[in-house]
KOLRO-516766 format. One record per atom (N, C-alpha, C): residue in one letter; x, y, z. Coordinates in steps of 0.2 Angstrom, whole numbers, plus 5000, padded with zeros to 4 digits. Layout:
<pts>
AXYZ
...
</pts>
This chain:
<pts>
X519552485595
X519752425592
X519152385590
X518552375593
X517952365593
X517652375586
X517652435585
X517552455577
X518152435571
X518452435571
X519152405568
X518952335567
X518852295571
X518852255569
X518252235567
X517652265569
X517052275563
X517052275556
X517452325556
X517652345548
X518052305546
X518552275546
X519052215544
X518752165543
X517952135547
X517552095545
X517052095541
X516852155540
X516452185534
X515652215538
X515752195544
X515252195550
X514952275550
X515052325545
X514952395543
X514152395549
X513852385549
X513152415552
X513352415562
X513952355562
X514152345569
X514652395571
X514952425565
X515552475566
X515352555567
X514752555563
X514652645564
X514152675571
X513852625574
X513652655578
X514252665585
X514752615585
X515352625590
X515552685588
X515852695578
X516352745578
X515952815581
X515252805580
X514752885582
X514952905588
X514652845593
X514752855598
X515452865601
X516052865600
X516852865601
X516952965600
X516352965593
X516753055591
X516153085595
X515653065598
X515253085602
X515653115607
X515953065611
X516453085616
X516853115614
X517353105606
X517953145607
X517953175600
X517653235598
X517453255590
X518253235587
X518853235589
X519453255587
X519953185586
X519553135588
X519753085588
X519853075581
X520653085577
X520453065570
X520652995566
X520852965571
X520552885568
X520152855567
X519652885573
X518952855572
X518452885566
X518752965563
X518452985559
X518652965552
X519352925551
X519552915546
X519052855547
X519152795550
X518552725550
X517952745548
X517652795550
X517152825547
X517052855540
X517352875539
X517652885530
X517552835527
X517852765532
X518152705528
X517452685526
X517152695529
X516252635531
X516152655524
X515852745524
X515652765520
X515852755514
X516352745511
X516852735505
X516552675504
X516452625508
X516252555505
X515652555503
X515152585506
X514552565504
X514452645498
X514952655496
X514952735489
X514752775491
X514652805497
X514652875499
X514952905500
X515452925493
X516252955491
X516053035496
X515653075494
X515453125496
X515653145506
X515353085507
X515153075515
X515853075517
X516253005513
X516952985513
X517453055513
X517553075508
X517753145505
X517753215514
X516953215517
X517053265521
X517653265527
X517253195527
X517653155534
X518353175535
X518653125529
X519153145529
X519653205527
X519353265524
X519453335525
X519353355533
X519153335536
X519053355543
X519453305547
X519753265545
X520353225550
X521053275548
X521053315540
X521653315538
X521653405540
X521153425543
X520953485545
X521353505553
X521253435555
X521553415562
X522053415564
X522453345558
X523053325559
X523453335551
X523553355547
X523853385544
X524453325541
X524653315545
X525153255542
X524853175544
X524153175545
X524053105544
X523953065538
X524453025535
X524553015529
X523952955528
X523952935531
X523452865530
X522952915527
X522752955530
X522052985527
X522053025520
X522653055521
X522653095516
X522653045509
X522952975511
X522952915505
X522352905504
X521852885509
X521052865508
X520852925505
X520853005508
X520653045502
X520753055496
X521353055494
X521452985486
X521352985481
X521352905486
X520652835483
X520052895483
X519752905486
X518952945487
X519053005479
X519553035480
X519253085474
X519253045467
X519752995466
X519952965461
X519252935459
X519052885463
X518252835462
X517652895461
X517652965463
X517453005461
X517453035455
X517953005450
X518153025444
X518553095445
X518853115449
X519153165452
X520053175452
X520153125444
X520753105447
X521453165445
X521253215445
X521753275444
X521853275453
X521453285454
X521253295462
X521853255467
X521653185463
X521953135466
X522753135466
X522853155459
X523653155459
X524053195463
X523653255465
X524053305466
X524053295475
X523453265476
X523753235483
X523953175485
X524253125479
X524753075480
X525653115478
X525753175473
X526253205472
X526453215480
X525853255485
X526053305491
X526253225496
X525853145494
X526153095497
X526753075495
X527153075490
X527753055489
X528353085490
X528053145490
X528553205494
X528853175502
X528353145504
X528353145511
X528653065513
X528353025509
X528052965509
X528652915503
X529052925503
X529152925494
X529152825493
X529252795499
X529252725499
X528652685496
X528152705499
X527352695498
X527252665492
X527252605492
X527152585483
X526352565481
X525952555490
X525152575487
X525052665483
X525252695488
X525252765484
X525452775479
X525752755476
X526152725468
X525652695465
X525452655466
X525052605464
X524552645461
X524152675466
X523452745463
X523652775459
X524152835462
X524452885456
X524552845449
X524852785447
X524852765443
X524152765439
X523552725442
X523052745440
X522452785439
X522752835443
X522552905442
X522652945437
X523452945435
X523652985429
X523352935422
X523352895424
X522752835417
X522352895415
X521752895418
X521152935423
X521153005418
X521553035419
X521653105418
X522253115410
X522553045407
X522653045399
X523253035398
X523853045406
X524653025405
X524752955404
X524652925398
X524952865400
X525652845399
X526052865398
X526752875397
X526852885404
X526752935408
X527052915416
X526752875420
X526152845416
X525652805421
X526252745421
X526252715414
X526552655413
X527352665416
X527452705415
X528252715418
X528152705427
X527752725431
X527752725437
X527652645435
X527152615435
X526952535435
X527652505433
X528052515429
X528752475428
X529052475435
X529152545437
X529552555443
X529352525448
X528652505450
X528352485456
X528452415455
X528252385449
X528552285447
X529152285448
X529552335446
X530352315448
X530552305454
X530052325458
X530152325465
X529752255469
X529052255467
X528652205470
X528552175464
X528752125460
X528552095453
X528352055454
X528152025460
X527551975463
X526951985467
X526652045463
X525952055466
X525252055460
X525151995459
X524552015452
X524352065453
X523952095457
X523652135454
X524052185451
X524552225453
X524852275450
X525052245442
X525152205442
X525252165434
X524552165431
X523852165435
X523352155431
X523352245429
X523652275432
X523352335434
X523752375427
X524652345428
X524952365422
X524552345412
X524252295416
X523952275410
X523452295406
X522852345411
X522652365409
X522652425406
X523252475407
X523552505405
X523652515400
X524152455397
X524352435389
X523852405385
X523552375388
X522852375384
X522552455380
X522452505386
X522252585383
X522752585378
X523352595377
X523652625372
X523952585368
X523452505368
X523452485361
X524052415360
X524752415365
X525052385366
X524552305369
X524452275363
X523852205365
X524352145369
X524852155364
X525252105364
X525852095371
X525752155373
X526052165380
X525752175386
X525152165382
X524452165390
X524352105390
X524252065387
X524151995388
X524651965389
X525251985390
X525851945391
X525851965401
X525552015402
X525652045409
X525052025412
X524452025409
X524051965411
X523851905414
X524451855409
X524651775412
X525351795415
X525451835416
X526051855420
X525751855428
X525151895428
X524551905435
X524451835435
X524251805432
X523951725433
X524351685435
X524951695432
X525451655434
X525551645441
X525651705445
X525551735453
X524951715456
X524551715453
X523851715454
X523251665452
X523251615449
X523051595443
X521951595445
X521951595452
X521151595454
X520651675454
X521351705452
X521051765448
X520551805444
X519951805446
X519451795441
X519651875437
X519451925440
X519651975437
X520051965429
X520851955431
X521151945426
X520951895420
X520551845421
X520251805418
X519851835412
X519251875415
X519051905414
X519251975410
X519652005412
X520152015405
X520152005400
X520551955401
X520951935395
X520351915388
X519651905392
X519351885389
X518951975386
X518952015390
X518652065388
X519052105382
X519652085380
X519952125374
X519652075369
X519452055369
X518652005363
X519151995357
X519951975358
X520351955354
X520751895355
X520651865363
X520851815363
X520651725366
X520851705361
X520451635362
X520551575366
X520251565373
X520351555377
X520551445375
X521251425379
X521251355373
X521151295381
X520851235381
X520851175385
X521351205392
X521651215390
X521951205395
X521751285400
X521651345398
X521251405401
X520551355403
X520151345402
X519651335402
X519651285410
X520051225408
X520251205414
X520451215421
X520751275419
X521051315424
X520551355428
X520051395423
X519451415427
X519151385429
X518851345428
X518451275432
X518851245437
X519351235438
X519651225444
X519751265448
X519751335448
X519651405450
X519051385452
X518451405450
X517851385450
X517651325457
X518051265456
X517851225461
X518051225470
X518651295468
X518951315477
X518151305482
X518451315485
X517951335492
X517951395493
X518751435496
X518551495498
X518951545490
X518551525485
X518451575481
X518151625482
X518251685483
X517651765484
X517351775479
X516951805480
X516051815477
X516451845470
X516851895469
X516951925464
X517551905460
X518051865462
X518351795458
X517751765453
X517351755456
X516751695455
X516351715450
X516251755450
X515751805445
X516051835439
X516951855440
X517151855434
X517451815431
X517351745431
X517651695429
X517251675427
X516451675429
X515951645425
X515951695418
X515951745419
X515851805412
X516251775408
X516951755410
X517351745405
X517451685402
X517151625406
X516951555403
X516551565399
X515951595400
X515351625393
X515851645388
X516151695387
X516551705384
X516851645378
X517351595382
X517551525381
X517151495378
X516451485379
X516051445376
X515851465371
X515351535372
X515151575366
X515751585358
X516351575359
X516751575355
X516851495352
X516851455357
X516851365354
X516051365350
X515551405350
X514751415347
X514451345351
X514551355358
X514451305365
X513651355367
X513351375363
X512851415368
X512551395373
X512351345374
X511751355379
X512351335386
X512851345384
X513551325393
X513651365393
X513851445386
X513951495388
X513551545391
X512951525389
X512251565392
X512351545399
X512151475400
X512351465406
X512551515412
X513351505410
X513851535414
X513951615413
X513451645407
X513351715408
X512751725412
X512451685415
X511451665419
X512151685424
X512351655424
X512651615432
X513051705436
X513651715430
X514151785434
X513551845436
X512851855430
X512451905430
X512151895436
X511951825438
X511451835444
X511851845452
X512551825453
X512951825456
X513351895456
X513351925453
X513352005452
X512952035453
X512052045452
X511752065453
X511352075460
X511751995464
X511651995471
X512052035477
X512552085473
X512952105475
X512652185475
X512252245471
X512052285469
X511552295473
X511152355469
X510752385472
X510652425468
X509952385461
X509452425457
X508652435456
X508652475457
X507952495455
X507452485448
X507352475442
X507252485438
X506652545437
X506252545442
X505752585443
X506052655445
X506552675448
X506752735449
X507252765441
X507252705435
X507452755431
X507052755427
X506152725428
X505652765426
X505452835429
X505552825434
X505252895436
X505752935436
X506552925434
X506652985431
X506653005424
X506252945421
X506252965413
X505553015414
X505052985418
X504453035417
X504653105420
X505053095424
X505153185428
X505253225422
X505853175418
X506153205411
X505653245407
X505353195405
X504853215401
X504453255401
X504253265410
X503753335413
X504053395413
X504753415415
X505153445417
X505253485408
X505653455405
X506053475398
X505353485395
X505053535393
X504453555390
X504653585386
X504353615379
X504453675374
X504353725377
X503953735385
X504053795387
X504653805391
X504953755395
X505453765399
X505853805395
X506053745386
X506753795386
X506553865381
X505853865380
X505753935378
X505953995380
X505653975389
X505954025393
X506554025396
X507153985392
X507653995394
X508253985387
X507954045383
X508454055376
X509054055378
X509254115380
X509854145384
X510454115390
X510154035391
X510354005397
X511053985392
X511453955399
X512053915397
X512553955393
X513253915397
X513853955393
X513953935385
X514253965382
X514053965375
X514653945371
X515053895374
X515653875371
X515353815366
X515553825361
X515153745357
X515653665356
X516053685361
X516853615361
X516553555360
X516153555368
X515953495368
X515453425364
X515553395362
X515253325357
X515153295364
X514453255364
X514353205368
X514153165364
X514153085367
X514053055362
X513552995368
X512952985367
X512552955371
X512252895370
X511852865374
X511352805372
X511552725376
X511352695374
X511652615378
X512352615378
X512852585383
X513252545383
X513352485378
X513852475374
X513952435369
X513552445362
X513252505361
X513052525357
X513352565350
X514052555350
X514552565345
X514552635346
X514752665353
X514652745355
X515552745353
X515652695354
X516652705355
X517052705347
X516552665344
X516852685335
X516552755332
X516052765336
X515852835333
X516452875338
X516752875341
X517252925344
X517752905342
X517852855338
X518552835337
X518752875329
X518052845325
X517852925319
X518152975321
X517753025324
X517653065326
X518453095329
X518853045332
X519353085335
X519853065330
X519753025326
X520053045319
X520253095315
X519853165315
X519553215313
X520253265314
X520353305314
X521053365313
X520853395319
X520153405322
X519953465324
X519553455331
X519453345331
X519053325336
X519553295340
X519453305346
X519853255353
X519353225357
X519753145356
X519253125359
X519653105368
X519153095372
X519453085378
X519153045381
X518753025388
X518452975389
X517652975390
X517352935395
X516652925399
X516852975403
X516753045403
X516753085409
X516253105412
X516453105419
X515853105424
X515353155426
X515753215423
X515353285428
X514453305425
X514553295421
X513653295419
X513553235426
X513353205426
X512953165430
X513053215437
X513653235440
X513853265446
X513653355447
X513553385438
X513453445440
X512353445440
X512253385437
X511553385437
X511253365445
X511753335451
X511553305456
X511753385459
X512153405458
X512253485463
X511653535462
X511553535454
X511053595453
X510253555456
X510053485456
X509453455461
X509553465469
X510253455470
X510353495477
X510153565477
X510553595474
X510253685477
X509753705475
X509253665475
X508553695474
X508253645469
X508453605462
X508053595459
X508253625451
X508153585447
X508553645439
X507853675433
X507453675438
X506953715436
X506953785438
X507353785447
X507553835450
X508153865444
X508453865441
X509153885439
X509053935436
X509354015439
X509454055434
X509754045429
X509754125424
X510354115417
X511054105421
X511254135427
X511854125430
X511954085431
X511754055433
X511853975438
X511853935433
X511453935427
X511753895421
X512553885417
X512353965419
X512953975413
X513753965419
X513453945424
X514053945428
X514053865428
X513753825429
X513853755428
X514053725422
X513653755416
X514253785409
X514853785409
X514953835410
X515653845416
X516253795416
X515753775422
X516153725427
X516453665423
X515753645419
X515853575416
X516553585409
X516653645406
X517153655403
X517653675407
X517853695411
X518253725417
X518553635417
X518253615422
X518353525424
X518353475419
X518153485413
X518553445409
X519253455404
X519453515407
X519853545404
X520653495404
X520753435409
X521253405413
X521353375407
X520553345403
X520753285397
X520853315392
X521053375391
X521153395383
X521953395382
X522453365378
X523053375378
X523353375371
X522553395366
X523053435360
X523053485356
X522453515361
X522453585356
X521953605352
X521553545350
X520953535344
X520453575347
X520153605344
X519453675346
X518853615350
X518853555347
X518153505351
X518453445353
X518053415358
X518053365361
X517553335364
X517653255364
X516953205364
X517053185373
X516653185375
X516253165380
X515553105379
X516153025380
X515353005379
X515152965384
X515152985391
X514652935395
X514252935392
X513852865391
X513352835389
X512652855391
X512552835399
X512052855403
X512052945405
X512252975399
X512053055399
X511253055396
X511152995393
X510453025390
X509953035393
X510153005401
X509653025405
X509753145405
X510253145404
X510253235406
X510253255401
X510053235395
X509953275390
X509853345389
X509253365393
X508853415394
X509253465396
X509653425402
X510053455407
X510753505401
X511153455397
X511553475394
X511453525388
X510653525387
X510553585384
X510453645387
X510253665391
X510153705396
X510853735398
X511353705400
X511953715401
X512453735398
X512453685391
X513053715386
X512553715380
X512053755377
X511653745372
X512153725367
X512753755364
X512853755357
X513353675358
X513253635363
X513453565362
X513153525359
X513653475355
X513153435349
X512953385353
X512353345352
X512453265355
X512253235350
X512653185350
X512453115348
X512053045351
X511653025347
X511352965349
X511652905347
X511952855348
X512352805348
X511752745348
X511552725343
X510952665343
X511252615339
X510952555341
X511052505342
X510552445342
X510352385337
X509752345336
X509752325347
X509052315347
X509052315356
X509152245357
X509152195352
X509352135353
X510152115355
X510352145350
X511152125348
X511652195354
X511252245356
X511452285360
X511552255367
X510752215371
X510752205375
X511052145377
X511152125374
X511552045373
X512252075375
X512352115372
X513052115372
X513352145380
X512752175382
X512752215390
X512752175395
X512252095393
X512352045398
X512852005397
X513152005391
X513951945393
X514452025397
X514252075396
X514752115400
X514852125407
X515552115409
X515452135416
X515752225417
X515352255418
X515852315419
X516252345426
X516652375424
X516952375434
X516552425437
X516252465436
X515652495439
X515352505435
X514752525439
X513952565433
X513652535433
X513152545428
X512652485425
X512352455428
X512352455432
X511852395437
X511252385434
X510952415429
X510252385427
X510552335421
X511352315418
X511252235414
X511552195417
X511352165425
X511552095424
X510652075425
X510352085422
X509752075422
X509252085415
X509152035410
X508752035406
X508152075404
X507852065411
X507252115411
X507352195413
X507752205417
X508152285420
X508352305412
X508752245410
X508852305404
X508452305399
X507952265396
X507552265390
X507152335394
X506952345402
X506652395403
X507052465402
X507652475404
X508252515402
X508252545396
X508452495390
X508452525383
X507552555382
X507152515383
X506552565383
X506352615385
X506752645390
X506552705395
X507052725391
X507552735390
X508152775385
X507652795377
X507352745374
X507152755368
X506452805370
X506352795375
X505552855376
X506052915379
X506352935383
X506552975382
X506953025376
X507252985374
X507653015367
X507053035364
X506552995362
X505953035358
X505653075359
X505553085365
X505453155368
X505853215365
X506353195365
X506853265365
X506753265358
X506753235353
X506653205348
X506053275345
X505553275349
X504853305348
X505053385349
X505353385356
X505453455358
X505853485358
X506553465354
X507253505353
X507253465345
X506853485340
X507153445335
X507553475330
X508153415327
X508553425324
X509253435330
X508953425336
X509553455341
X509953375343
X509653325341
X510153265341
X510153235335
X510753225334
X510953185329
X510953085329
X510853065326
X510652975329
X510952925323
X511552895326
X511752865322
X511352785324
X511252745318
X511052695317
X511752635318
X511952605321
X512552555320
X512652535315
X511952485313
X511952435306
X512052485303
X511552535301
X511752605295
X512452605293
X512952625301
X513452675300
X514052585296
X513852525298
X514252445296
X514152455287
X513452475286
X513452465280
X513452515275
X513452575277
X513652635274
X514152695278
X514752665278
X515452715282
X515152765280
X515552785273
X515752855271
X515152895274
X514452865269
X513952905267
X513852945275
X513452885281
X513552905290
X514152955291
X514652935287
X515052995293
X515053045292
X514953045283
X514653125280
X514253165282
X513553115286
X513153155288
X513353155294
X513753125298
X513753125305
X514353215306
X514753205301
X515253275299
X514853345298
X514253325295
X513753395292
X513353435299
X513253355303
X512753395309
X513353415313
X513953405315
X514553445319
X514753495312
X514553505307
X514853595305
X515453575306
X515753505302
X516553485301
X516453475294
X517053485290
X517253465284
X517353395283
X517253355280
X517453285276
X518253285278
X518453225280
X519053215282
X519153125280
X519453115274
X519653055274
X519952995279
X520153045284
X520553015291
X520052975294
X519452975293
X518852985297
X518852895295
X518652875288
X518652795286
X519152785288
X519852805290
X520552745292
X520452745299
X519952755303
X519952775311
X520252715314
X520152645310
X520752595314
X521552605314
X521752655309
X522352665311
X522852725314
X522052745319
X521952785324
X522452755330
X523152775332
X523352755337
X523352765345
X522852815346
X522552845351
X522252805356
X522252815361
X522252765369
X521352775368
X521152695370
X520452695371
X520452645376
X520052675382
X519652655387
X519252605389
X518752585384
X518252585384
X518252465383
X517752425383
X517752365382
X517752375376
X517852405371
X517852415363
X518552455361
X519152435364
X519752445362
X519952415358
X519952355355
X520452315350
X519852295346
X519252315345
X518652325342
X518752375336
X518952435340
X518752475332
X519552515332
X519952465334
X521052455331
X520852415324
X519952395321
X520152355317
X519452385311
X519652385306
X519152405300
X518552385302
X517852435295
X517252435301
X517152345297
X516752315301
X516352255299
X515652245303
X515452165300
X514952155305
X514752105308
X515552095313
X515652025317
X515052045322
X514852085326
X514352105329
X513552085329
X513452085324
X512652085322
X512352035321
X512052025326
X511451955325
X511751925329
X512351925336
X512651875339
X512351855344
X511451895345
X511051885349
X510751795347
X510751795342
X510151745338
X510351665342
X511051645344
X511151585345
X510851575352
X510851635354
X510351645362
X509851655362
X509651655359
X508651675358
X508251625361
X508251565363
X508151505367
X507951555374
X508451595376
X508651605381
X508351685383
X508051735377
X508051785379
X507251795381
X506751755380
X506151795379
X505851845386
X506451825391
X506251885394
X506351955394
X506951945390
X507252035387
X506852055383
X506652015378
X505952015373
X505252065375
X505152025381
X504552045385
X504552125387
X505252125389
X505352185393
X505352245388
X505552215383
X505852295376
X505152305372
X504652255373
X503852295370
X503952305365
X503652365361
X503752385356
X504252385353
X504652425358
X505452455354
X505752395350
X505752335350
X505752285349
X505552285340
X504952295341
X504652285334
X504752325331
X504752395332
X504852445329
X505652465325
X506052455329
X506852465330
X506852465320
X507152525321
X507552585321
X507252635324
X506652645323
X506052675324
X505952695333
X505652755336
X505352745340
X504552715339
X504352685344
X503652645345
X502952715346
</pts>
């Protein structure tokens, strides 16, 4: 009871030395290993979370709470094929559970059903149609597949329920289509002046006042209030900016002209994969919206497993250690495990988490004949666009001007490295380039994938295909260049981003 009530208070550092102590005396006790799960999952130790609760469901077999929290855990692990199939085995059993519903629904998002997704989220409002979140939840759904006009209506539908809402607020401001009037504005700023508003109401409400302003050209209120949500987010994390130097310099020691000299032979040899990498908000989601344009390209989402099979293979020794087998099996794997998101058939598909540029090296080694893309982007009008973002996870080096002017510099010194030492083996598209010359960029960007010219490729806005990404109703519209220069009215305000980007700064397009 003692730990319970720890963890209901958030009191985590006062709960796990009880729950230890309780499985000390009774290893089989599986309440207290599920609460133990629970800890872990809060502070993202999906992993830790993940075993626990395998070893509660080891025990008890039909404990459903847990089997639910393992889940949530695989889900958050991007895991959500995983997920489903252990919410099917809860509805079999369980079938009332409309939290379970609620996941599943967003799990089959996850994995690319959005026809059952959205159908489950109807069934569940018909039942509870007085819960925002699930309304914020249905909304963000019909957002993916483009339905604008029925996510925004499901959004002040959430508000309506809910109006202190920050989340949904933040929404509605993140489909960058809709114009928040007097009376919204007010509504947030009275939000805004509660008492027991929660840290993360607060923070995304400020993102999307910036928003508010920034569209009335109020800069220095919307800077403001994007100063305000960044630093009140940022107090919530846990970033280092120095650990993703020392992973660039590992990079750059590690990926040598000899390493992959001596490893011609390495990796599975399927050439499916397209990544498409570099900043966040870097125009990485118009170059996939291209590209899935294509007869032959499928695009699918940010998936996870690069970053996941690069922490396994530093686990079992180090990827210096790695056999041709061990490559070619993580190869493999990475094909194998994204095999969930392909549902048409097309010979290639995009993968473009962003922060893959850190594995570069890695994804050469593993699937050599995969193409990757650099997705670049001026480092003013990029980074700008990273601080009015809030994203629901990640990124924790941009609520901070200087994390990120450090960030995109450590991204630009690594790409040039590979740049030196795999040349010709990344392809870089220039944003501005690709605004002011469609055809000519996609011609070349079609010649390095060894695809034919496909007309389909310039109407990519009339591409109906579900996109994920903050850049949905962004590239549902012809190419332009609302985009560029939106840094400048903030410049007042940036000279610390300035400081941070050094060279890169001056040199852009260019490495320094």
């Amino acid at each position: 009871m003692e730990a319970a009530l720890a963890l209901y208070e958030g009191r985590l550092h006062d709960a796990e030395p009880v729950l230890k102590a309780r499985l000390k005396q009774d290893p089989f006790d599986v309440a207290a290993i599920r609460m133990l799960a629970e800890l872990a999952g809060r502070i993202e130790r999906y992993r830790d979370a993940e075993n626990l609760l395998r070893r509660a469901l080891e025990i008890a077999p039909d404990f459903l709470a847990a089997r639910s929290n393992l889940a949530t855990v695989l889900h958050r692990q991007g895991r959500s094929a995983e997920a489903v199939a252990e919410l099917e085995h809860l509805q079999r059993v369980d079938p009332g559970n409309l939290g379970n519903a609620n996941l599943k629904a967003a799990a089959l998002g996850r994995v690319g059903e959005f026809d059952e997704a959205l159908e489950l989220y109807e069934q569940i409002l018909g039942t509870v149609g007085r819960q925002p979140k699930i309304w914020m939840s249905y909304a963000h759904m019909l957002k993916t597949v483009g339905r604008q006009a029925d996510a925004v209506a499901a959004y002040r539908r959430a508000l309506a329920l809910a109006p202190a809402l920050g989340e949904v607020w933040w929404s509605l401001a993140n489909l960058k289509t809709v114009a928040f009037d007097d009376a919204d504005v007010a509504a947030m700023l009275a939000a805004l002046a509660r008492d027991d508003l929660a840290a993360e109401d607060r923070f995304h409400l400020h993102f999307a006042l910036g928003k508010a302003h920034e569209d009335r050209k109020q800069a220095e209120a919307a800077f403001r209030h994007y100063a305000e949500g960044n630093a009140l987010r940022k107090a919530l994390i846990d970033y280092d900016a120095d650990q993703t130097r020392a992973a660039v310099d590992h990079g750059k020691a590690l990926y040598s002209p000899d390493f992959f000299a001596a490893r011609r032979d390495f990796g599975a040899e399927a050439p499916d994969p397209i990544f498409i990498v570099g900043m966040p908000r870097a125009g990485s989601t118009l170059i996939e919206q291209i590209l899935a344009s294509h007869s032959l390209v499928e695009g699918t989402m940010e998936l996870p497993d690069i970053p996941k099979l690069a922490m396994k293979a530093r686990n079992a020794g180090g990827i210096a250690r790695l056999s041709a087998a061990d490559a070619r099996a993580l190869g493999e794997e990475y094909l194998r495990d994204t095999q969930v998101q392909r549902k048409s058939g097309k010979p290639f598909y995009i993968d473009k988490l962003p922060n893959n540029w850190l594995h570069i090296g890695f994804i050469h080694l593993i699937l050599p004949n995969a193409k990757i893309i650099d997705a670049r982007r001026h480092p003013m009008d990029c980074c700008f666009s990273n601080f009015k973002q809030h994203f629901a996870r990640g990124q924790a080096f941009s609520y901070s001007l200087t994390d990120m002017g450090r960030y995109y510099a450590d991204y630009v010194d690594l790409a040039g490295h590979f740049d030196a030492v795999l040349p010709r083996r990344i392809h870089r598209v220039i944003h501005e380039r690709l605004i002011e010359d469609l055809e000519g960029q996609v011609r070349a960007l079609l010649a390095y994938l060894d695809l034919p010219f496909e007309e389909a490729c310039l109407q990519f806005h009339t591409n109906a295909r579900a996109v994920r990404t903050a850049s949905s109703e962004q590239v549902r519209r012809p190419i332009n260049s609302d985009g560029v220069g939106q840094w400048r009215a903030m410049e007042p305000w940036l000279q610390p981003l300035k400081d941070a980007l050094g060279p890169v700064l001056a040199h852009y397009p260019d490495a320094p």
